[in-house]
C-alpha positions in Angstrom: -5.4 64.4 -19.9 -8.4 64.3 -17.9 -10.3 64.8 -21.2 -9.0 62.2 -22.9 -9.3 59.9 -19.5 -12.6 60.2 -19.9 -13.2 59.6 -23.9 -11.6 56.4 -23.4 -13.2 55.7 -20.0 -16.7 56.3 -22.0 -15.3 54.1 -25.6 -14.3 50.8 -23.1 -18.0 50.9 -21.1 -20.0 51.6 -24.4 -18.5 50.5 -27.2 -20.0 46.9 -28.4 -17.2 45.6 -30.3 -13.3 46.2 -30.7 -14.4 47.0 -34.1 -16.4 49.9 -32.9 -13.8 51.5 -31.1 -11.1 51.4 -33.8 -13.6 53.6 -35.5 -13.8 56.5 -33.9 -10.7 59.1 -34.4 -10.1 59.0 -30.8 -8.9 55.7 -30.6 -6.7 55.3 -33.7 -3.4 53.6 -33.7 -1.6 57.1 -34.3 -3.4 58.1 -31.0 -3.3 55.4 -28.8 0.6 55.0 -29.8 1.2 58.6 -30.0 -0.7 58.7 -25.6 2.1 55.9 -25.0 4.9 57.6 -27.1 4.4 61.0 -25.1 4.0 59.3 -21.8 7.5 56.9 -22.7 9.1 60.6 -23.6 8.2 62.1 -20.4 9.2 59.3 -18.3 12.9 59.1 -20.0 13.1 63.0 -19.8 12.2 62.2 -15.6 15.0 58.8 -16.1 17.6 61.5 -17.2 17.1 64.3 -14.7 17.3 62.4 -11.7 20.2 60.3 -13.1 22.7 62.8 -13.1 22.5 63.9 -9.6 22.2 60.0 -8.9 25.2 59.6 -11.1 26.7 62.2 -8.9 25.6 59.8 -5.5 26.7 57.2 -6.2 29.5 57.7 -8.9 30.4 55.0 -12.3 31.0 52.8 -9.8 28.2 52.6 -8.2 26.8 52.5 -11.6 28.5 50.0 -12.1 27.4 47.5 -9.9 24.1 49.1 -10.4 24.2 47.8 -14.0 25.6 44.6 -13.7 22.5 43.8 -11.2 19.5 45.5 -13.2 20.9 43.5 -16.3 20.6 40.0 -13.9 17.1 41.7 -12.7 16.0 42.2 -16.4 16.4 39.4 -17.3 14.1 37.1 -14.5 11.5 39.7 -15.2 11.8 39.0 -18.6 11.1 35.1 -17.8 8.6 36.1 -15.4 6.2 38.9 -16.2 7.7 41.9 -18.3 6.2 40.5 -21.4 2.8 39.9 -20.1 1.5 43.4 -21.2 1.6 42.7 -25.0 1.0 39.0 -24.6 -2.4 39.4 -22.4 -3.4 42.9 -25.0 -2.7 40.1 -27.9 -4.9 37.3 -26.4 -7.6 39.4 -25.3 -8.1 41.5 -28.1 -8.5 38.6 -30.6 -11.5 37.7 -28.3 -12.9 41.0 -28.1 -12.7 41.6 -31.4 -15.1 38.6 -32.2 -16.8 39.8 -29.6 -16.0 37.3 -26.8 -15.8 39.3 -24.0 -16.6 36.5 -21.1 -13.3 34.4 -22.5 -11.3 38.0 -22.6 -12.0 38.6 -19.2 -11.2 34.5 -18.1 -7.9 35.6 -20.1 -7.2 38.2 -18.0 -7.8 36.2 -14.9 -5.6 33.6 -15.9 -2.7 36.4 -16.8 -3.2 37.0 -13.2 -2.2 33.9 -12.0 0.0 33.3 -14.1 1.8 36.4 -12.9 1.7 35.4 -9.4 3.1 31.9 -9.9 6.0 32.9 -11.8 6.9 36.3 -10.1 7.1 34.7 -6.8 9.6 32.2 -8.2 11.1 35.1 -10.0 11.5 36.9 -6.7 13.1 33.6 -4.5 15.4 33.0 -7.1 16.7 36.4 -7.6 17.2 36.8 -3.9 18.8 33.2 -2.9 20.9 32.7 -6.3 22.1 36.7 -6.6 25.6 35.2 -4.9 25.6 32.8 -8.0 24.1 35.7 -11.0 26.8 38.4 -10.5 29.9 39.1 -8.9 30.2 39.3 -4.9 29.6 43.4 -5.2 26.8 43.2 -6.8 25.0 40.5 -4.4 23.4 42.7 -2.1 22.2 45.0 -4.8 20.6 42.2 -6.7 18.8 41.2 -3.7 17.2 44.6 -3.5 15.3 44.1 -6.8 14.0 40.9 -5.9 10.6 41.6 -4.5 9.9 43.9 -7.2 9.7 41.0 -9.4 6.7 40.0 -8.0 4.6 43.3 -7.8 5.5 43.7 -11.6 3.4 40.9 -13.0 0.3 41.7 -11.2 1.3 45.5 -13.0 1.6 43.9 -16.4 -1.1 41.8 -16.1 -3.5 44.9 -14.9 -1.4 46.9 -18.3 -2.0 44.5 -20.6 -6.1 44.7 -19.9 -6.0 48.4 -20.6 -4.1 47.8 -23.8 -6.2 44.9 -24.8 -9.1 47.4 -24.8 -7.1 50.1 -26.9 -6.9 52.4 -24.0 -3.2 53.7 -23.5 -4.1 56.4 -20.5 -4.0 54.4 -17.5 -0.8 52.5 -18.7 1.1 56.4 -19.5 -0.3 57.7 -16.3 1.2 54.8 -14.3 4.4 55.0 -16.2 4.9 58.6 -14.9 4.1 58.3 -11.6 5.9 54.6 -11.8 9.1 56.8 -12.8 8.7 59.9 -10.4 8.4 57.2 -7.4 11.5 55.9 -8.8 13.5 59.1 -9.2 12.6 60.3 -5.5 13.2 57.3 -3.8 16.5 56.0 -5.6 18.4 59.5 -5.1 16.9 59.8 -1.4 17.6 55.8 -0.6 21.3 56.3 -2.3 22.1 59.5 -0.4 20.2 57.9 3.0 22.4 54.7 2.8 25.7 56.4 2.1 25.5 58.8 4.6 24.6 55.8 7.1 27.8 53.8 5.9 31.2 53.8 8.5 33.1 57.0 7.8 36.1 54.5 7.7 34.3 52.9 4.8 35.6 52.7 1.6 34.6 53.9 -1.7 33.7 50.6 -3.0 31.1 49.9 0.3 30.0 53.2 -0.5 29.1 52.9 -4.0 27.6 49.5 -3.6 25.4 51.0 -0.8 24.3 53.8 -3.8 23.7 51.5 -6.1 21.1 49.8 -3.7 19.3 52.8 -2.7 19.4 53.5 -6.3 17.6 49.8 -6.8 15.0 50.4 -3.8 13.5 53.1 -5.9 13.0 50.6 -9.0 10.6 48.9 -6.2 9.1 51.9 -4.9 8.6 52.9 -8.3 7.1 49.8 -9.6 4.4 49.4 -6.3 3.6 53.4 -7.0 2.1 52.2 -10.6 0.6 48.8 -9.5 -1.6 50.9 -6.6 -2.7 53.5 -9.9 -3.4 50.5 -12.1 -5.4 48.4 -9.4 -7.5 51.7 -8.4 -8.1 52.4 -12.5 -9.2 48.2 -13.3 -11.9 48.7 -10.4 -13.6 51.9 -11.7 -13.5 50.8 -15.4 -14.5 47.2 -15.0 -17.9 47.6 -14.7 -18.5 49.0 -18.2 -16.2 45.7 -19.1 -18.8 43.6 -17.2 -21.9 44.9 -18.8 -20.3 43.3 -22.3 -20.1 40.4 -20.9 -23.3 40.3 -19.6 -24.5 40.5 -23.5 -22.0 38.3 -24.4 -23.7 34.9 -25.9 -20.6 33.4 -27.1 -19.5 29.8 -26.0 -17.5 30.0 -22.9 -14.2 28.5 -22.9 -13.0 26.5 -19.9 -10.3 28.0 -17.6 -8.1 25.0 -18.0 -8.2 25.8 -21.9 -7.7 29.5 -21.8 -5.1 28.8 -19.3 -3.3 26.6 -21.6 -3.7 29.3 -24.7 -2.3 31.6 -22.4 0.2 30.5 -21.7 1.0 29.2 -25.6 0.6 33.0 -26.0 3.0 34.4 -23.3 5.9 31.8 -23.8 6.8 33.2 -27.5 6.6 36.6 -26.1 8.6 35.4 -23.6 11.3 33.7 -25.4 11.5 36.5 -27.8 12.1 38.8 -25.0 14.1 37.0 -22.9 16.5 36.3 -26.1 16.7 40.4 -26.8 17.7 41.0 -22.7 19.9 37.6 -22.3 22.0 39.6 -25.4 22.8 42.7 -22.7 23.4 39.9 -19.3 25.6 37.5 -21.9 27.8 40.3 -23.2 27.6 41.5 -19.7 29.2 38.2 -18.1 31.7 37.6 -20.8 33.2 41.0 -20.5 33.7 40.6 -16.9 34.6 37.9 -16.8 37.2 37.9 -19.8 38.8 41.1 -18.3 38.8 40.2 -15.3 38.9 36.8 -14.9 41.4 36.3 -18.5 43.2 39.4 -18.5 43.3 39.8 -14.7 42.1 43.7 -14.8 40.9 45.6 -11.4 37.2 44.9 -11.0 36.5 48.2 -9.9 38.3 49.4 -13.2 36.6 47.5 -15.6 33.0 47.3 -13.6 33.3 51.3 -14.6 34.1 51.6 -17.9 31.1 49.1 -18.4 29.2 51.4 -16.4 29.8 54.2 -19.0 28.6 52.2 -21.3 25.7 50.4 -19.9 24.5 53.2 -17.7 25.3 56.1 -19.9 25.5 55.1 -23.9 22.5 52.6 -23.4 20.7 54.6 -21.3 20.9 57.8 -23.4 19.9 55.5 -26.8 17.0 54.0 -25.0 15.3 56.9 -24.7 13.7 57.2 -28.4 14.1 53.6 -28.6 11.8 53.3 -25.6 9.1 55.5 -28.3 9.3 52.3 -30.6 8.8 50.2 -27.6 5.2 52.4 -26.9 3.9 52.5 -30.4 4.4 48.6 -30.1 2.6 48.5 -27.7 -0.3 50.2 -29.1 -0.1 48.6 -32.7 0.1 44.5 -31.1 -3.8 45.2 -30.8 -5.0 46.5 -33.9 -2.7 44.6 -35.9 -4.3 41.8 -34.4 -7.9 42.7 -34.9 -7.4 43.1 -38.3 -5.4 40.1 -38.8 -7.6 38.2 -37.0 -11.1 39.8 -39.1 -9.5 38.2 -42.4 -8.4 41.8 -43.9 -4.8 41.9 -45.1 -4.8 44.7 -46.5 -5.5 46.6 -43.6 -3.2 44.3 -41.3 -0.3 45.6 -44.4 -1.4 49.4 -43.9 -1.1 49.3 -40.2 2.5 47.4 -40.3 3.8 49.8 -43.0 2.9 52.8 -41.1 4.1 51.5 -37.5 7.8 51.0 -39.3 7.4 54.1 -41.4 6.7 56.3 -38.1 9.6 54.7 -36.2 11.9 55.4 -38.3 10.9 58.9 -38.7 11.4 59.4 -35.2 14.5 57.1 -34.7 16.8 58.3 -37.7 17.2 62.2 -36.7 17.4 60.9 -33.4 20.6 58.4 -34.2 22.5 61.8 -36.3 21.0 64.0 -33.6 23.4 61.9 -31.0 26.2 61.4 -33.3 26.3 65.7 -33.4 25.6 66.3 -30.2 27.2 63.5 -28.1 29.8 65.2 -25.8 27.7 67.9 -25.1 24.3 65.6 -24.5 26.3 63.2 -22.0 28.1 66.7 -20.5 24.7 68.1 -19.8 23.1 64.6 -18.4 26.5 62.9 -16.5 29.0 65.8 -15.7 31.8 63.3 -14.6 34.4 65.1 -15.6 37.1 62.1 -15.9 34.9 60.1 -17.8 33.1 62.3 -20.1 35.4 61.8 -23.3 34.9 58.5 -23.4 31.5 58.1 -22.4 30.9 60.6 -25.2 32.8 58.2 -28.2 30.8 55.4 -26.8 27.5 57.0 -27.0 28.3 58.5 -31.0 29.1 55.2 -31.7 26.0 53.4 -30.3 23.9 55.2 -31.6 23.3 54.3 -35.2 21.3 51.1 -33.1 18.7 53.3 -32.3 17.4 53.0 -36.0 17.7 49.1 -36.0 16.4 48.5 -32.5 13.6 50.7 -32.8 12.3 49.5 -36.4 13.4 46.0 -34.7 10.8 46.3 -31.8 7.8 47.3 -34.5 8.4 44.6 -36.8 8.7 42.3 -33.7 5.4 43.2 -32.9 3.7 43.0 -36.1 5.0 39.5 -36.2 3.6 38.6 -33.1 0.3 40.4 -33.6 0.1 38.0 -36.9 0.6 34.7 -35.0 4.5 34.4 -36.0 5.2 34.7 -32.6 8.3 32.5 -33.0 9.7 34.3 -35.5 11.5 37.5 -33.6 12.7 34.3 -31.2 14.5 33.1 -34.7 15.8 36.3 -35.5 16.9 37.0 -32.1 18.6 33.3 -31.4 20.4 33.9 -35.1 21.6 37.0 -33.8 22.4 36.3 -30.4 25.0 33.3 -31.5 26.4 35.7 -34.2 27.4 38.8 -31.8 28.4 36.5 -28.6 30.8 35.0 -31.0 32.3 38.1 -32.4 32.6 39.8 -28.7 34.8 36.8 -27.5 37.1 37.0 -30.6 37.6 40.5 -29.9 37.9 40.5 -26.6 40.0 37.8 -26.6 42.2 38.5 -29.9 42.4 42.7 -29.9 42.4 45.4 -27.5 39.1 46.8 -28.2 37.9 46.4 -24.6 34.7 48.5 -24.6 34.4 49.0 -28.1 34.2 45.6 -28.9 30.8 46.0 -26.7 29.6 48.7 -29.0 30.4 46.9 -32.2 28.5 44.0 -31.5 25.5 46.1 -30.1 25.6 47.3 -33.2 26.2 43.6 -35.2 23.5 42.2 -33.4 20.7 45.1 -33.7 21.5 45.4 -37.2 20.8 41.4 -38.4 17.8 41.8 -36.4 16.2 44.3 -38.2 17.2 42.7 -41.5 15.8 39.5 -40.6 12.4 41.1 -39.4 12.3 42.8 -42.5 12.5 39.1 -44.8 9.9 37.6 -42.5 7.5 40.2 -43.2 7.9 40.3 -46.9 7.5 36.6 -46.7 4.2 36.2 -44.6 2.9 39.5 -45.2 4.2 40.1 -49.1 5.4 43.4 -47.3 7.3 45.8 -49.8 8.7 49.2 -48.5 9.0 52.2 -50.5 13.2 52.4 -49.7 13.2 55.7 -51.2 9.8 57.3 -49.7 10.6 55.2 -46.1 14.4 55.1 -45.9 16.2 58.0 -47.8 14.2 61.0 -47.6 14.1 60.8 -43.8 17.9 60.1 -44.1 18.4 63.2 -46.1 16.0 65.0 -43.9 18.4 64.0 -41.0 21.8 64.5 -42.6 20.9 68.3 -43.3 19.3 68.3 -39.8 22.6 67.3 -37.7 24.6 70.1 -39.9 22.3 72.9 -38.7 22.7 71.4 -35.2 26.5 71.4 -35.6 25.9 75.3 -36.4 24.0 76.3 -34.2 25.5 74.5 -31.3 29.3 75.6 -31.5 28.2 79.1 -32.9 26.4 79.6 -29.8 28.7 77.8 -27.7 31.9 79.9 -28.3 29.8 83.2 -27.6 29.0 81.2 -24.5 31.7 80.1 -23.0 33.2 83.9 -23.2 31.1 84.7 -20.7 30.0 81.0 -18.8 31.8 77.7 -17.2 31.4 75.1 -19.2 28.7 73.1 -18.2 26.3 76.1 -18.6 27.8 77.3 -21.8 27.4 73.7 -23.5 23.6 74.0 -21.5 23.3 77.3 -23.4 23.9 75.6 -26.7 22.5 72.9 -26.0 18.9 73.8 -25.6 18.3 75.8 -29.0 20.5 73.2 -31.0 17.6 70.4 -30.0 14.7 73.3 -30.3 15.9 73.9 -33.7 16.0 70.1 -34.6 12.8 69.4 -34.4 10.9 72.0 -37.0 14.2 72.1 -39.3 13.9 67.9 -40.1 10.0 68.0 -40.5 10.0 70.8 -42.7 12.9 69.1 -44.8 10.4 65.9 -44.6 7.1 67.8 -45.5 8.5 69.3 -48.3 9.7 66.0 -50.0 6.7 64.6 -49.5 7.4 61.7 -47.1 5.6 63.3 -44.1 2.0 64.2 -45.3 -1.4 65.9 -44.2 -3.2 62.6 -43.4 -0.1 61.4 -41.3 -0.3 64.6 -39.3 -3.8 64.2 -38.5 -3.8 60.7 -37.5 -1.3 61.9 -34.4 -2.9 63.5 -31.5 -3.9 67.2 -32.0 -3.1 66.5 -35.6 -6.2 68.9 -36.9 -4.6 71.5 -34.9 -1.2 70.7 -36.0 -2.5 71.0 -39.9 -4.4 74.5 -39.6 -0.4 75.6 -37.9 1.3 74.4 -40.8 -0.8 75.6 -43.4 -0.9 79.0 -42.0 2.8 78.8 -42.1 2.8 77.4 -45.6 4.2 74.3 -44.6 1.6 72.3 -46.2 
């Protein structure tokens, strides 16, 4: 890492152009995605370690109430500062790629303020209108998060920079040490604040007590990465700086980068805010329809959403979260070629960035169907719950192909200047599912499933309409066999060796182990065998090839393995 640190570190001081940096190997969009896509992995591997014993603290109900707040939280970052990463990389990287590095940097500087304008209203609203965002439980957990609002646009802000200059270390680095803040303060907060609570309390102060130590460490986290971030902008600026000391391009006022700014940041807003408001919405009119309607316990109901928002989601959010990071990393180059006129390439990059997500998101999607019970056994050992959180998570996640192929083509969109298309496809969605969850929740008795099957409605007309807009602005045409059915296949004959593997090694197992450590037992080779069982499958139909592998990190060293195994 510290290698690579400095490659970069040496690319953004020297390199004269965008153009130049896209050159060299090091900084190819396989690379810089595949930095961001390791460093996403790592930090949802740290996300599901410390929530089980968290789980354990605080218990679904606590989850509960932990959920219904993040989703409120999400959503007032969303409309403050969560998208300014990809909307400052966007706007600055169409500067520096024509080599206007004076008006990048006023970019940035207005990102900044921007940031600190809205996340300080984000913050006050949060705090003095949580009694009005979510029920009364919920209130004082809400209030927690609402300082971290703030600290996160000055993050994003500092991200976006980084990524505008095609430089994914500092924002993995900070993700890490963003989530290992997170997972030592919320489980240390959570355990602090129940122990503190009356012995005489009940389980309901208890678990809302959990759920805001759990939301302290979302702060704690969050100021962890900021601190990393603000130390890596002031030793890399200066190579920045001596760019723009070359730089003879006209300089724009700060009233008019301001204004383009903020034209840039409010589709990325929009679309974003339209993708989260889908979770809060569903959120409030399950809640409130069982609850309110149907007259069900709150603390009932509250859980089983918990299962499903803080178990199913979660789980299925982990390789979605990969999509999320090559996104990321393609909203940049995309760009720069878009905006140097060559289509061709712009179509190359955009065809890649879907083909790879799907790759990685359809053996993941069978991969969970297989192995669902014992997954959620191994991560949230509730005991009560586990059958049910286990249906819920098979079910949800066939979205993991949609959302993740969703959030690329997103991107592409926006790195074209169609910035208000993934709001269209979004809105059309959004009015499509919310109207199918309240005719089944208010005309069956699908209760939680009905959840699922909209997720699933609403990711799935997403990623069809991203996939029309592209062939209509881009004349994008996919390859359905090459992109869609061989890694299908690939996965189909993956999830039956799984199946194998993991109850043949499970009944030996569990002759001679408890449960939870028999499942652990088969567990662990199941996903080990996975991995090299679906890529050979794809290698050897062609639909994974040499010049794929070596445009991923290590990918030389990858190729000489594979040929001296006769993979390739």
């Amino acid at each position: 890492m510290g290698d690579m640190t400095e490659e970069i570190r040496e690319e953004i001081e020297g390199s004269e152009s965008a153009d130049s940096v896209n050159e060299t190997g090091g900084s190819s969009i396989a690379v810089q995605a595949g930095i961001l896509a390791v460093a996403t992995i790592v930090v949802r591997i740290i996300g599901l370690l410390y929530r089980a014993p968290l789980t354990a603290i605080i218990g679904d109900e606590g989850n509960g109430y932990y959920g219904a707040a993040y989703n409120i939280y999400m959503i007032i970052l969303i409309l403050s500062s969560n998208s300014l990463p990809a909307a400052i990389s966007r706007q600055m990287s169409t500067k520096i790629a024509v080599g206007e590095y004076r008006n990048a940097q006023r970019a940035f500087h207005c990102a900044l303020l921007y940031s600190l304008i809205v996340g300080t209203a984000g913050s006050l609203l949060l705090y003095f209108g949580a009694g009005i965002l979510v029920k009364h439980n919920a209130v004082p957990v809400l209030r927690v998060f609402a300082p971290t609002i703030f600290l996160f646009g000055i993050l994003g802000a500092v991200r976006g920079y980084f990524q505008a200059n095609q430089s994914m270390v500092q924002t993995s680095v900070s993700q890490i040490l963003e989530q290992i803040a997170n997972a030592a303060v919320s489980i240390g907060a959570a355990s602090l604040l129940i122990r503190t609570a009356s012995i005489y309390a009940d389980p309901t102060e208890r678990a809302v007590r959990g759920a805001m130590g759990s939301a302290m460490g979302t702060g704690c986290g969050v100021a962890t990465a900021l601190l990393f971030m603000t130390i890596a902008y002031l030793r890399h600026r200066r190579g920045f700086f001596r760019r723009i000391d070359r730089d003879r391009s006209r300089t724009e006022s700060y009233g008019r980068i301001m204004k383009s700014t903020i034209l840039v940041i409010t589709p990325f807003i929009a679309s974003s805010f339209i993708l989260n408001l889908t979770t809060t919405l569903d959120q409030m009119i399950y809640l409130n329809m069982l609850i309110d309607l149907r007259h069900l316990p709150e603390a009932a109901v509250t859980t089983v959403f918990g299962l499903f928002s803080n178990k199913a989601v979660v789980i299925t959010n982990i390789p979605i979260s990969v999509a999320t990071a090559v996104s990321a990393a393609i909203i940049p180059n995309i760009a720069t070629a878009y905006a140097s006129g060559d289509l061709a390439e712009t179509r190359r990059r955009s065809i890649n960035a879907s083909r790879m997500a799907l790759i990685i998101s359809i053996p993941c999607a069978v991969g969970l169907m297989v192995l669902a019970r014992p997954v959620t056994m191994l991560m949230f050992p509730q005991w009560d719950t586990l059958e049910l959180a286990s249906v819920l998570l098979a079910l949800q996640a066939v979205t993991v192909i949609f959302l993740s192929v969703g959030t690329i083509t997103n991107a592409v969109l926006q790195a074209i200047g169609k910035m208000n298309m993934p709001i269209v496809s979004a809105g059309i969605s959004l009015i499509i599912q919310t109207g199918a969850l309240i005719f089944f929740l208010r005309f069956t008795d699908w209760g939680i499933y009905a959840m699922v099957f909209v997720s699933v409605l609403y990711a799935a007309i997403i990623f069809a309409l991203n996939e029309m807009f592209l062939r209509r602005y881009l004349g994008l045409r996919f390859d359905a066999v090459q992109v869609y059915w061989k890694p299908v296949f690939s996965a189909v004959v993956m999830g039956a060796v799984v199946f194998v593997i993991y109850h043949g090694v499970f009944f030996m197992a569990s002759k001679v182990l408890a449960e939870y450590f028999a499942n652990f037992a088969a567990t662990v080779p199941a996903i080990l065998a996975a991995v090299p069982v679906y890529f050979f499958i794809l290698i050897r139909l062609g639909s994974f090839t040499e010049d794929d592998i070596l445009g991923l990190p290590k990918g030389t060293a990858m190729v000489r393995l594979l040929k001296k195994v006769r993979w390739l």
